[in-house]
C-alpha positions in Angstrom: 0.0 0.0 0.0 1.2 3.4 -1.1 1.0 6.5 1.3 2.4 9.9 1.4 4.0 11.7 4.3 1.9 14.8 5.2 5.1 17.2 5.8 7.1 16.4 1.9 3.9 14.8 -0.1 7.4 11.6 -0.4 5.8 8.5 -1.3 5.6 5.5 1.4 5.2 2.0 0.7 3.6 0.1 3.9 5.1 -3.0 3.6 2.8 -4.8 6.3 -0.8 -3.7 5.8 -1.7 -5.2 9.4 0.8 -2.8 11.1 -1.2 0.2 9.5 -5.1 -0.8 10.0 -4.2 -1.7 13.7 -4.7 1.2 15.9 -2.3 0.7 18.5 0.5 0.5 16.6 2.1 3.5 16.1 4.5 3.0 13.4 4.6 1.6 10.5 7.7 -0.2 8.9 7.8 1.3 5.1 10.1 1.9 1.7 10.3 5.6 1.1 9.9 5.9 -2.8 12.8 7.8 -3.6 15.0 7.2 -7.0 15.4 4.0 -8.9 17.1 2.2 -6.0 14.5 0.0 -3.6 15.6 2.0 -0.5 15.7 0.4 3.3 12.7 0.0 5.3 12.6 2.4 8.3 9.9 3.1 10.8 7.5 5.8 10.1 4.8 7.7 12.8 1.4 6.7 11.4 0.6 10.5 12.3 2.5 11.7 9.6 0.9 9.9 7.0 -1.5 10.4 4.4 -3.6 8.5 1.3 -1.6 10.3 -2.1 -5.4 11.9 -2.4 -4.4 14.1 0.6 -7.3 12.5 2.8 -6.5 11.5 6.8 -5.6 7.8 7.7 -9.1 6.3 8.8 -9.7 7.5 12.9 -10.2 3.5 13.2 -6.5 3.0 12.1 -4.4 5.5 14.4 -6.6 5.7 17.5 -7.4 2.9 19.5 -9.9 4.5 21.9 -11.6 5.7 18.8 -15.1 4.0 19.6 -15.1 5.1 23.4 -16.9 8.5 24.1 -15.2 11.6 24.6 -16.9 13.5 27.9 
């Protein structure tokens, strides 16, 4: 899955779709799409990702209280 980082619009590739649907993790192990060269997967903040349409990372995905009610 292909997502962009909010602060540079760089290209992400999530290489377990598991770690990004799950809302308590926080990062995500991805590819940055950078060049011709596959580059090394690093850990990436789920917080500072986007879809490449610009649209937030479902609630469900990056907070795990999400279905409790805020008082």
């Amino acid at each position: 899955m292909l997502l962009q980082k909010k602060e540079n619009g760089t290209l992400v590739e999530v290489i377990d779709i598991q770690e990004i649907i799950s809302p308590s993790q926080t990062e995500v192990m991805g590819r940055v799409q950078a060049g011709e060269e596959e580059q090394d997967p690093e850990l990436v903040p789920k917080q500072s990702l986007v879809f490449p349409s610009g649209e937030d990372l479902p609630r469900c995905w990056i907070d795990a209280e999400y279905q409790k009610k805020s008082s």
